[in-house]
C-alpha positions as CSV (number, residue, x, y, z in Angstrom):
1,X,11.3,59.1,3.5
2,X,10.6,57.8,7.2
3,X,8.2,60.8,7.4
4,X,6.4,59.8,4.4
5,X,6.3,56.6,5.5
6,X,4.6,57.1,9.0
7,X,2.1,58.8,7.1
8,X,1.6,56.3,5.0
9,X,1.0,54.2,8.3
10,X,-1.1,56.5,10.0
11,X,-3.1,56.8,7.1
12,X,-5.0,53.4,7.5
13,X,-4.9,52.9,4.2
14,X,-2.7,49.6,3.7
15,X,-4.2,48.9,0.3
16,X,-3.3,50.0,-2.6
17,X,-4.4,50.4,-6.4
18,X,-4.3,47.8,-9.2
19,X,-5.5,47.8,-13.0
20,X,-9.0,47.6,-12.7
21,X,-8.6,45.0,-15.3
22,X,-6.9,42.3,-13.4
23,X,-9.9,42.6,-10.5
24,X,-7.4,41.6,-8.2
25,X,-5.1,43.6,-4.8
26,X,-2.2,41.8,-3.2
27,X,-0.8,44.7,-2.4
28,X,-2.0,44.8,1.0
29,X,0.0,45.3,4.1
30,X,0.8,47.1,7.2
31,X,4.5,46.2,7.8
32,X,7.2,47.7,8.0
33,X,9.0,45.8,5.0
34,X,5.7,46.3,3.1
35,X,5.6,49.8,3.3
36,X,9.1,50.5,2.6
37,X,8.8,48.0,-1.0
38,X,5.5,50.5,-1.5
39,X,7.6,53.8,-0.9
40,X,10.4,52.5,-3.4
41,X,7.4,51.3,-5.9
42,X,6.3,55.1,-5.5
43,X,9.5,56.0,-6.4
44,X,10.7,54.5,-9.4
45,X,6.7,53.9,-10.6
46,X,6.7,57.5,-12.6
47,X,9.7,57.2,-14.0
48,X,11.0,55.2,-17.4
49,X,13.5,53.4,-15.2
50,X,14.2,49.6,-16.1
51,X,13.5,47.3,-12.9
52,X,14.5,44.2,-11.6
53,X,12.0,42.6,-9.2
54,X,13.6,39.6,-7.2
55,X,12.5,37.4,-4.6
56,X,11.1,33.9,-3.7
57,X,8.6,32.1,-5.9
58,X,4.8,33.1,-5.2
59,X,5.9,36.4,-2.9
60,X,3.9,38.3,-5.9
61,X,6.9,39.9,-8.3
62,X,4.1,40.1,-10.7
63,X,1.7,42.2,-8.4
64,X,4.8,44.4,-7.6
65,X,4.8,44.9,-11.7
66,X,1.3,45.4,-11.8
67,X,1.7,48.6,-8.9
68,X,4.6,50.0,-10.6
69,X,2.5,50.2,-13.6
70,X,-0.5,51.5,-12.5
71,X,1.4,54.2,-11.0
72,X,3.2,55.2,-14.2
73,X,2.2,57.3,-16.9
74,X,1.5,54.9,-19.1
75,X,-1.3,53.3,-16.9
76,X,-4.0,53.7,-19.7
77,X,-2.8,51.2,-22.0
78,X,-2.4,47.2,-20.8
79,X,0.5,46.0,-19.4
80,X,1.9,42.9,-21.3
81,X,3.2,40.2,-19.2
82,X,5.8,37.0,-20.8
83,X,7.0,34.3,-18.7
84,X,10.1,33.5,-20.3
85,X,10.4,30.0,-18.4
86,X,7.0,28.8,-19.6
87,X,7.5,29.8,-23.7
88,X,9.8,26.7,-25.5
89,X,13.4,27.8,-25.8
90,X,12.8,27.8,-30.3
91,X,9.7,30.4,-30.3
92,X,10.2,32.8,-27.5
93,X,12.1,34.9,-30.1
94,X,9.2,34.9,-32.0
95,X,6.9,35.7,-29.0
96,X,8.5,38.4,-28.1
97,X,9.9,40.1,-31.6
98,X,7.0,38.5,-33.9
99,X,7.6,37.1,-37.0
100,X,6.6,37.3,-40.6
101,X,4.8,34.5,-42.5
102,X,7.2,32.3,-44.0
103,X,9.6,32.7,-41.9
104,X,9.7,29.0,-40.3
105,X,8.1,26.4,-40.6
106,X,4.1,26.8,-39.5
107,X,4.7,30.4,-39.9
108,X,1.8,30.8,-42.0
109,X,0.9,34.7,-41.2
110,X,2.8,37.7,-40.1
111,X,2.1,38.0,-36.5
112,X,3.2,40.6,-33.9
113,X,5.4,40.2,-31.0
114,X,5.1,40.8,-27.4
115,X,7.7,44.2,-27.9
116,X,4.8,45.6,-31.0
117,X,1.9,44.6,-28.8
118,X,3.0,46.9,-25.6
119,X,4.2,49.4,-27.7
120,X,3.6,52.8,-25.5
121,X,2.9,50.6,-22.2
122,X,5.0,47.8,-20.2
123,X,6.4,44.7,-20.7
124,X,6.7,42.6,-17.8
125,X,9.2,39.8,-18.2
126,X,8.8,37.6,-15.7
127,X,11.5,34.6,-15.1
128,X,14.1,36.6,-17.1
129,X,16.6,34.4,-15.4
130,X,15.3,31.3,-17.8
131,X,15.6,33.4,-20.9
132,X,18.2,31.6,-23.5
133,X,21.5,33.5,-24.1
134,X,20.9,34.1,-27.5
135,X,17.7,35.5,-27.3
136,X,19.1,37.8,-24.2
137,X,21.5,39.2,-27.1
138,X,18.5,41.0,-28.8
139,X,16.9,42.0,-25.8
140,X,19.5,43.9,-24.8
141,X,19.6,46.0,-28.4
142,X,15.3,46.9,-27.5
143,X,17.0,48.1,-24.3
144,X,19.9,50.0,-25.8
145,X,17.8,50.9,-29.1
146,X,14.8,51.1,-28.5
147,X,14.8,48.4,-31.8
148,X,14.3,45.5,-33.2
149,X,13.6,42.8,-36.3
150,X,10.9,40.6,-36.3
151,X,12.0,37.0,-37.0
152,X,12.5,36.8,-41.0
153,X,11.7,40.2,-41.5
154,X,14.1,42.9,-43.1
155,X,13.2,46.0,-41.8
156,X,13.8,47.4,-38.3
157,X,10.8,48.9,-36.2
158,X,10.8,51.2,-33.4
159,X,9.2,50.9,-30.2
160,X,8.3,52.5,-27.2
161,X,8.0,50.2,-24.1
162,X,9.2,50.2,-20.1
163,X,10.7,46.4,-19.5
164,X,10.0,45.3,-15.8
165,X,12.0,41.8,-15.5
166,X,11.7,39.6,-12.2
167,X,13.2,36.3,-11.2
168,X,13.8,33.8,-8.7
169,X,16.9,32.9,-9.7
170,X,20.3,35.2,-8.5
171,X,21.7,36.3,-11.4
172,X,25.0,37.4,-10.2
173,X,25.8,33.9,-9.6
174,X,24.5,33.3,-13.1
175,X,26.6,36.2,-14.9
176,X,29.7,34.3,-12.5
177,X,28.7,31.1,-14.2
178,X,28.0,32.1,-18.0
179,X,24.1,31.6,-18.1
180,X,23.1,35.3,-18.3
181,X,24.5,38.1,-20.1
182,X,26.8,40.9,-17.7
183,X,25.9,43.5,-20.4
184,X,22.4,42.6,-19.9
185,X,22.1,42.3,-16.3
186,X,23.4,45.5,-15.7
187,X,21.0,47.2,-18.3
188,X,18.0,45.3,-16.1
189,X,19.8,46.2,-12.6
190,X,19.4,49.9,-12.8
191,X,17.0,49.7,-9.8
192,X,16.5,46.4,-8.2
193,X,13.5,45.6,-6.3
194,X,13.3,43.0,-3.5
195,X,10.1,41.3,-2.5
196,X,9.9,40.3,0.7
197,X,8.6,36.7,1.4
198,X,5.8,36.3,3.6
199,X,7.4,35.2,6.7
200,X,9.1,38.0,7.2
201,X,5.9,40.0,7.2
202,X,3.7,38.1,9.2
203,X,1.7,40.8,10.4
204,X,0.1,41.3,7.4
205,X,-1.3,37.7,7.0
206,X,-4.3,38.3,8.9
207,X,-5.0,41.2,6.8
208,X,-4.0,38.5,3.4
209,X,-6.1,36.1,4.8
210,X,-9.1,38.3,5.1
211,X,-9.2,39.6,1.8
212,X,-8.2,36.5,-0.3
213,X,-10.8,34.8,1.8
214,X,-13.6,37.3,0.3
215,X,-12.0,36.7,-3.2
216,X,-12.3,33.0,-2.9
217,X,-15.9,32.4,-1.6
218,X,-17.3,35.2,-3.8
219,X,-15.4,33.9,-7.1
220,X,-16.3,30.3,-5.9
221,X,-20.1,31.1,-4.9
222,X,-19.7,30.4,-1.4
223,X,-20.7,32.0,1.7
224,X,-18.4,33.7,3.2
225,X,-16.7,32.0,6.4
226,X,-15.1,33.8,9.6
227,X,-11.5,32.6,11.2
228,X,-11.2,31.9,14.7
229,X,-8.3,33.8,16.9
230,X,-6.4,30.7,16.7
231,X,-6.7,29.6,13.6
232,X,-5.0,33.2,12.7
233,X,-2.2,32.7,15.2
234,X,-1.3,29.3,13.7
235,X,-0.9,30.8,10.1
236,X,0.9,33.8,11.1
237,X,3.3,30.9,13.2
238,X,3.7,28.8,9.2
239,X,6.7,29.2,7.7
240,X,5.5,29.6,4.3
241,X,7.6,28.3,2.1
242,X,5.3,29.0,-1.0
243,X,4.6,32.5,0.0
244,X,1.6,34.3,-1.0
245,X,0.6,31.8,-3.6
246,X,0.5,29.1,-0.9
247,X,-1.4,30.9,1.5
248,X,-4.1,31.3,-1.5
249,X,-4.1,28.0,-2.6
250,X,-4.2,27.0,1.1
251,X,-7.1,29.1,1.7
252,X,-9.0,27.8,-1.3
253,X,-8.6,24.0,-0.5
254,X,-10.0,25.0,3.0
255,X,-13.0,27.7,2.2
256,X,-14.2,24.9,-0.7
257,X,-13.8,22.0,1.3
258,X,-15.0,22.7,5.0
259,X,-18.7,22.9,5.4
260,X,-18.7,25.2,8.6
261,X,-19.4,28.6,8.8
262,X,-16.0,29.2,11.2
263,X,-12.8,27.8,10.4
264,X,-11.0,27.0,13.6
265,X,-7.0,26.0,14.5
266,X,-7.5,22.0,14.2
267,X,-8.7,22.8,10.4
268,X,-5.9,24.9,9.6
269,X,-3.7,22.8,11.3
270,X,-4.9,19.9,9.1
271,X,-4.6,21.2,6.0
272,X,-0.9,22.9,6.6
273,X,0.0,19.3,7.5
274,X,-1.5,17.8,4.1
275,X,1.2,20.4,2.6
276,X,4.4,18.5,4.6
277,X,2.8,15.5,4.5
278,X,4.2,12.1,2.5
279,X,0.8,11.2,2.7
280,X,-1.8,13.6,1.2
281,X,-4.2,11.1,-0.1
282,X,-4.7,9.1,3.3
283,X,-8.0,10.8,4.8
284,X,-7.3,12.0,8.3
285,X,-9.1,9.6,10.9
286,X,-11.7,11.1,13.0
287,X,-13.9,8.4,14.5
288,X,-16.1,7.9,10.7
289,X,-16.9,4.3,9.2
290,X,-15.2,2.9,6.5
291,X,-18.1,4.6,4.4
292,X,-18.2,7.6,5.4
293,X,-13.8,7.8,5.3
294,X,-14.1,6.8,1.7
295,X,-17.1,9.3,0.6
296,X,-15.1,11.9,2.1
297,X,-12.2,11.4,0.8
298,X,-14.0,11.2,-2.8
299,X,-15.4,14.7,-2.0
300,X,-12.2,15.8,-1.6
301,X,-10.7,14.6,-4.7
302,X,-13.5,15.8,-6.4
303,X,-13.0,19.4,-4.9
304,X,-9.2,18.8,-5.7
305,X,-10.2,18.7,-9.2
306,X,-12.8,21.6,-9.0
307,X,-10.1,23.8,-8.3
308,X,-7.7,22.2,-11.3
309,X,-10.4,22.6,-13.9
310,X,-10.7,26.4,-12.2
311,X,-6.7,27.3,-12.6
312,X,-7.3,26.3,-16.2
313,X,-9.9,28.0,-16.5
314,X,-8.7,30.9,-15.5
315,X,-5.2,30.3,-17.6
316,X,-6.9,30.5,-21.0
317,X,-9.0,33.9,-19.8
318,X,-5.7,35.4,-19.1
319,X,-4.4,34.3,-22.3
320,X,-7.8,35.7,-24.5
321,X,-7.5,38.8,-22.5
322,X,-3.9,39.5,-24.1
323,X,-4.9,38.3,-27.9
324,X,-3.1,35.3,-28.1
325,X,-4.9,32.8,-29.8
326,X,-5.3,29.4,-28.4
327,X,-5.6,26.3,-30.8
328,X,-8.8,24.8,-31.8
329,X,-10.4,22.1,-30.7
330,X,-10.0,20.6,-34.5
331,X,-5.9,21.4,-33.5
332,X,-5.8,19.3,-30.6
333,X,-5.3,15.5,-31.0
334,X,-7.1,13.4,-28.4
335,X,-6.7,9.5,-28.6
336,X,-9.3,7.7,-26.4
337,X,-9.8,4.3,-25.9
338,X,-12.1,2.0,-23.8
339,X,-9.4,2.0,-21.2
340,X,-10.2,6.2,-20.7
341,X,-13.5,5.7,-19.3
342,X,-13.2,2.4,-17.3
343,X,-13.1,3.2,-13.8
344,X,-9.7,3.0,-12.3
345,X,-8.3,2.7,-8.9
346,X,-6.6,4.7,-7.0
347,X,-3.7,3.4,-7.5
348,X,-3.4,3.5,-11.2
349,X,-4.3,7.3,-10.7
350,X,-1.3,7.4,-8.3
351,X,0.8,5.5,-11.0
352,X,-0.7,7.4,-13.7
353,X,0.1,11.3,-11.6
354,X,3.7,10.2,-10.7
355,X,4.3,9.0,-14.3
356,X,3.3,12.4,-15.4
357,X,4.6,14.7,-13.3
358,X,8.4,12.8,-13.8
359,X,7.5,13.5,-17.5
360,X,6.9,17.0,-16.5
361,X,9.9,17.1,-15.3
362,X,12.1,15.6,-17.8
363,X,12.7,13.0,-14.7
364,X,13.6,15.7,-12.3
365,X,12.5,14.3,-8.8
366,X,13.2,17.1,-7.0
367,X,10.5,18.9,-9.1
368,X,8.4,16.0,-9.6
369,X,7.6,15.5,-6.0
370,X,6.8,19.2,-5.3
371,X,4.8,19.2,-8.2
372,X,2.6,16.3,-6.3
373,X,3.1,17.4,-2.9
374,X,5.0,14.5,-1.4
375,X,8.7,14.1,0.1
376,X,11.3,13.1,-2.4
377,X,11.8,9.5,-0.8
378,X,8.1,8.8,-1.2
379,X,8.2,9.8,-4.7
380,X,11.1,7.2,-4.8
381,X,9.0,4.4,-3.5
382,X,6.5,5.0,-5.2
383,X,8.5,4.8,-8.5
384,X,9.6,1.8,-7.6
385,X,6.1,0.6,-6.1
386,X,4.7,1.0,-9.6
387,X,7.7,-0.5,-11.8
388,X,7.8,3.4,-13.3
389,X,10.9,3.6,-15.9
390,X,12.4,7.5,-15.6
């Protein structure tokens, strides 16, 4: 294996393939870690092997899916990918198993599940650790059985599908504590995989930063902008709490929003302190009128939503591309009033984002406030600030 993986090294090639479909390479690295999580991807991608991915939130468990797939025999056909924490405890039975018509209420056509739809190619599910208990009992029969019922129905059907399963969550604690299955966990654990998060690879950031940098000014129309020495030694130095996913997102609020051809350290430096911030609406002063303070800071929160309106964008492409059908514009009920297009302060959009993301939530401030991007205590005062009832 260490053979193999010094010429893997000296090969210069530290990128590797992805479905052509999903336009996109994460896999890139140089590092020790990352070449030993590509040597065990090699490994356990040709064979029919169940996998459980772990590792910190945004180190790219789904990209690790995506490689062990495209490395697998069953590469021609789509991989399918669920996030079990995102589907409503009541219907991810029915996203995954389908359903026939009648069978619940709104049920009004037979519809196939997640399990039909990759039959002959993967399943990904990713957040396994969210999935409710009883649902994790029919899981486990797929696994065992290769089998299952669709929701009302009365006749079995046979399928053919690898499950990849990732979380973020440590689910031998959970199995300790009752919220996940033993039988179950140790029909998922037959090879775990651990993702490494990105500050234990920092050497590969500059090589990350590079090519997400390309991604982001061609997808966003933008000439492509060049990184100073320093400003590369002062994201290798981040922590990175948020992993690959923050470094993206970081990258996109500074390629859209700085006008220069070179980004430099004090610009990087900036807008890794607007992520620890308490503050990240106050614009940072730098000798500028009143006027010109307030038009920038408009830009910005124009920008800011420019990249929100993208993410959604780019959430209901995703969803087209996998057949699911989105509702209609005749499904969705919109209420407006006078009040909606009234210009408002900034403070009622404060109020207004605070009030939402607690509702988010279910009134979890811990969430709440990472959702917005502020400490925990300013998310307190600002509930208070605002007279907002949790």
């Amino acid at each position: 294996m260490a053979e193999r993986r010094r010429h893997i090294a000296n090969s210069g090639s530290t990128r590797y393939p992805m479905n052509e479909e999903r336009n996109q390479n994460l896999m890139i690295g140089h590092s020790e870690v990352f070449l030993q999580l590509m040597e065990t991807i090699r490994q356990v991608a040709p064979t029919e092997i169940n996998v459980l991915i772990v590792g910190e939130s945004g180190t790219g468990k789904e990209m690790v899916a995506q490689t062990i797939h495209a490395y697998s025999r069953r590469r021609n056909k789509s991989m399918m990918t669920v996030n079990c924490g995102a589907i409503p405890q009541g219907i991810l039975e029915s996203e995954l198993f389908g359903h026939t018509r009648g069978a619940f209420t709104g049920a009004v056509e037979t519809r196939k599940g997640y399990f039909e739809l990759a039959d002959g190619s993967t399943l990904f599910l990713d957040e396994i650790g969210e999935m409710p208990l009883e649902t994790q009992v029919h899981l486990l029969r797929v696994l065992e059985t290769h089998e299952f019922m669709p929701v009302g129905g009365h006749s079995v059907k046979k399928v053919d599908v690898r499950v990849l399963a990732a979380t973020n969550k440590n689910l031998e604690r959970a199995v300790h504590q009752g919220e996940f299955r033993k039988d179950l966990f140790y029909r998922l654990n037959a090879v775990k995989i651990t993702v490494p998060p990105l500050r234990a690879r920092r050497e590969d950031i500059r090589e990350l930063t590079e090519y997400l940098s390309r991604q982001i000014c061609s997808e966003s129309n933008i000439p492509i902008k060049r990184f100073t020495t320093e400003a590369f030694r002062v994201l290798e130095q981040y922590s990175w709490p948020g992993n690959i996913r923050e470094l993206k997102n970081i990258l996109k609020r500074i390629l859209i929003l700085e006008k220069q051809d070179t980004i430099d350290e004090a610009q990087i430096r900036f807008h890794l302190g607007e992520q620890t911030s308490e503050s990240r609406s106050l614009p940072m002063v730098m000798h500028k009128t009143s006027d010109q303070a307030e038009r920038e800071l408009i830009y910005r929160a124009l920008m800011e939503l420019r990249l929100a309106v993208e993410d959604i964008r780019n959430m209901i492409i995703q969803h087209s591309a996998k057949g699911l059908q989105l509702p209609s514009i005749s499904q969705i009920s919109v209420e407006e009033t006078e009040e909606d297009f009234r210009p408002q302060t900034l403070k009622s959009l404060e109020a207004r984002a605070v009030q939402e993301a607690l509702e988010r939530h279910s009134g979890n401030r811990k969430k709440a406030s990472r959702d917005l991007g502020i400490g925990e205590r300013t998310l307190y005062r600002k509930i208070k600030e605002y007279g907002i009832n949790e």
